[in-house]
N, C-alpha and C positions, 0 to 999 in steps of 0.2 A: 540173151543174158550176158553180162558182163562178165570180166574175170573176176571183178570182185565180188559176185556175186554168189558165179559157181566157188571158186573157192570156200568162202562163206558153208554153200550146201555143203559142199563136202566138207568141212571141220564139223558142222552140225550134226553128218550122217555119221562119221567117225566115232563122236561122242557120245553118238545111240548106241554104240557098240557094243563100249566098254562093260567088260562085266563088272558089274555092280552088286555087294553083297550087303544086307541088311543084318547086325547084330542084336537081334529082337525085332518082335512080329507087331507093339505095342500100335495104340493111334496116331503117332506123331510120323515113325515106318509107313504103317496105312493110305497115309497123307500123302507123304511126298511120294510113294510105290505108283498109285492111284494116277494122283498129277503125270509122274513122266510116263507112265502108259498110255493115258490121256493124249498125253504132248507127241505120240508116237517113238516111245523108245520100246526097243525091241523086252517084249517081257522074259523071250528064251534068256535075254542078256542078263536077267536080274534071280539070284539067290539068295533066299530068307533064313534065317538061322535062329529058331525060336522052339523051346524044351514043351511050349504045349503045343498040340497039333490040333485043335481048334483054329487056335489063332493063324497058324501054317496055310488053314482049308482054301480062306478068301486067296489067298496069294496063289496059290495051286491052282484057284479056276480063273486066276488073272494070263494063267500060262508060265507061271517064273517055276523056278526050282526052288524047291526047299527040303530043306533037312534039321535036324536035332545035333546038328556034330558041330560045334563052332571050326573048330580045325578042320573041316571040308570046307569050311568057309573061305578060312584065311587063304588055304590052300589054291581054291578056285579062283578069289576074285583079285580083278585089276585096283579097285577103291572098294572101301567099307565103310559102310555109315553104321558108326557107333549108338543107339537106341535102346540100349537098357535103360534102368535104376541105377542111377546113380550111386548108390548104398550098394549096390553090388559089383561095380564095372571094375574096381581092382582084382577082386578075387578070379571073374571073369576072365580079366585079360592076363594078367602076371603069367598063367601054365601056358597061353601062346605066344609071348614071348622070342621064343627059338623061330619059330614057324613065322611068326610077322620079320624078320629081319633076314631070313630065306628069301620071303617072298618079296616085301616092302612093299606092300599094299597103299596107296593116298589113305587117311585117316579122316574121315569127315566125323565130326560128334554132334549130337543134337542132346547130348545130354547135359542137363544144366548143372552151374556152378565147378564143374571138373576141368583146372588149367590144362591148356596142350601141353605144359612140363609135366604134367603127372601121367596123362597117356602116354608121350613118350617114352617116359622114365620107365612102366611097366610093361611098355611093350621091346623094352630094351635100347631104347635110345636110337638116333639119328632117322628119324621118319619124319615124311613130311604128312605134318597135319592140321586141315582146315576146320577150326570150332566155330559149331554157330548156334547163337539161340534165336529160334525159329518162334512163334505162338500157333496157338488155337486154331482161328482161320485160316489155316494151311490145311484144314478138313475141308474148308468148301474151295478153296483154289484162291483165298483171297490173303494170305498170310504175309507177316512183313518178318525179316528175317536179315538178321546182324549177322555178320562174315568175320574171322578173323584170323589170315593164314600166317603158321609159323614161317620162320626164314629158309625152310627147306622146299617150301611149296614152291614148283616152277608157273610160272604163263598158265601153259596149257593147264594144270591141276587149277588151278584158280578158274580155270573157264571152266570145266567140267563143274565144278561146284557151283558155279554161276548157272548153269544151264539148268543141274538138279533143283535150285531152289526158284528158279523164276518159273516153272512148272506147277510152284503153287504158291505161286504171289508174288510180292516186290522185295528185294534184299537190298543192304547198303556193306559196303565194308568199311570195317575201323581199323585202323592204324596201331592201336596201341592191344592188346589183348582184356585191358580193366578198364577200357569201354563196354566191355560187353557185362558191366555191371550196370550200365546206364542203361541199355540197351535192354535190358530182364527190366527196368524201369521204363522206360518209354513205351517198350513193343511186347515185351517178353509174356510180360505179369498184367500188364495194360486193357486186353480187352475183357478182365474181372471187374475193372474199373467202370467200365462202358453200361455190361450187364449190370452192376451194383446201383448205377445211375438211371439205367433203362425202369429195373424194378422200381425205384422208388418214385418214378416217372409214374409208374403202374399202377401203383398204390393209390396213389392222387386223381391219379384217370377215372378208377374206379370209385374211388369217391365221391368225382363230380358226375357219375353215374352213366361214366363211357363201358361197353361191353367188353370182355378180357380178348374178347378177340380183336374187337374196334381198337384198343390204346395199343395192343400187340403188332396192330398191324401199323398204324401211326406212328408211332414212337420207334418202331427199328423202319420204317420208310425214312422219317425225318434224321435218326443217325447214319444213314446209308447218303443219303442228299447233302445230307452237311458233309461229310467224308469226302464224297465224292469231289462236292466244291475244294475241299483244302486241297486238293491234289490237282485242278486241273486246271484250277485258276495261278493267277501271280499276286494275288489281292493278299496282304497281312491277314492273319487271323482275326485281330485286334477289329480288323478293318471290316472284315465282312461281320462280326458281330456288329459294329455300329452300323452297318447299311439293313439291319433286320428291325435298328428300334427308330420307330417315331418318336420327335418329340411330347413326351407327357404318355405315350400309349402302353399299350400294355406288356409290347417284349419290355422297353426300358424299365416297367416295372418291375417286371422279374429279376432284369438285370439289377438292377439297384438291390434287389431283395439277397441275392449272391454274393453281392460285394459288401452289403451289411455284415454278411456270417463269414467274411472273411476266406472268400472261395480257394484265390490263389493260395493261404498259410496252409489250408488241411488240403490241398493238392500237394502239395510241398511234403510238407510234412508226410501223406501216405506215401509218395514217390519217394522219399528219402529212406521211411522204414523198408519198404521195400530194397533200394540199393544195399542198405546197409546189412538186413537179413542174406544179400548175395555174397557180400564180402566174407561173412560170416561162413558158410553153409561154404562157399570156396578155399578158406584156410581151415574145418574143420576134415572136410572130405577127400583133400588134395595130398593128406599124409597116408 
């Protein structure tokens, strides 16, 4: 084994270490708990902090800690992934406050539309904290997830986060922090778009009198294969739609059928109400 190898392990084995606190037990918690257990992080390392004790049980026979006390939270851990409601994480955070500036815990959010200045701001200011919007598919291990660390986040805290969220899927980081309004648009809000496409795919199947299990099983094979090609090829998107149609056959007629109804403007158009509902739901929740 090389040194940079071992090195490597060992930063790896380090950052299974860290105790990790979750603020809500919700599915999005679930997800990523799930993944790095999965991925071999120690689960004694990990504590849940959620007022129903349902939600606590699955985490408790995963082997983590859990409790009802947020302030044993702050208290215990090295980093905290932020996983409330939104509509509730000021009231949440503001009475810990004292206790996060004690301890200074890394601040990871998975909660959407809430600026890193307003978690700061409530949890008293100068903390380093990493906002991400994460989506759906981070239930089955396959989720794509926006990064976006304030100026106080060092190296190492940015790797810890990288490591949390590649445990259940692929992340990217942005530069600016109102990327990640593009981001709730691309990845965030995105796989509603896929399903919405998938049904209507369905509808049609079933029409031409394929079984809900036959178009079920078709229809999410064929968006899993196309998926898979954008990612693992170098080919344009552009590019591999036209290697699918024949001249005069029947994908190009489809195609043409898309481009009649003017596919790209209501792509557009729902991706922008979408961005624009983040902008929104961000300067209404961030006071």
């Amino acid at each position: 084994m090389t040194q940079g190898s071992t090195q490597q392990r060992l930063r790896s084995s380090a950052l299974k270490q860290q105790k990790l606190g979750f603020l809500g037990g919700g599915n999005m918690a679930n997800a990523i708990n799930s993944g790095l257990i999965d991925s071999g992080y120690n689960p004694e390392a990990i504590m849940v902090c959620d007022l129903n004790e349902a939600q606590l049980e699955r985490f408790s026979a995963r082997g983590c800690h859990t409790t009802q006390d947020a302030a044993e939270l702050f208290a215990w851990s090295d980093a905290i992934v932020l996983a409330v409601k939104p509509q509730v994480l000021k009231s949440v955070l503001e009475p810990l406050a004292e206790l996060a500036q004690q301890q200074r815990p890394l601040i990871l959010s998975v909660v959407a539309a809430i600026p890193s200045s307003s978690i700061d701001q409530w949890l008293g200011g100068e903390l380093a904290i990493i906002r991400t919007m994460p989506n759906t598919p981070a239930l089955v291990s396959a989720g794509a997830t926006g990064l976006f660390a304030n100026p106080l986040a060092n190296q190492q805290q940015r790797a810890f986060a990288e490591h949390i969220f590649q445990a259940i899927g692929e992340f990217c980081w942005v530069a600016e922090e109102d990327l990640l309004h593009a981001v709730t648009a691309a990845a965030g809000s995105a796989p509603a778009y896929f399903f919405r496409f998938a049904e209507a795919m369905t509808k049609t199947a079933l029409a031409q009198n394929l079984t809900e299990q036959q178009a079920r099983q078709l229809i999410g094979q064929t968006m899993l294969g196309a998926a898979k090609m954008i990612l693992q090829t170098d080919e344009s998107i552009s590019q591999m739609c036209q290697n699918v149609c024949s001249p005069n056959g029947t994908t190009e007629r489809a195609i043409r059928s898309f481009e009649a109804n003017n596919i790209d403007e209501w792509v557009d158009q729902a991706m922008s109400a979408c961005y624009d509902r983040s902008v929104e739901l961000s300067d209404l929740l961030a006071k």
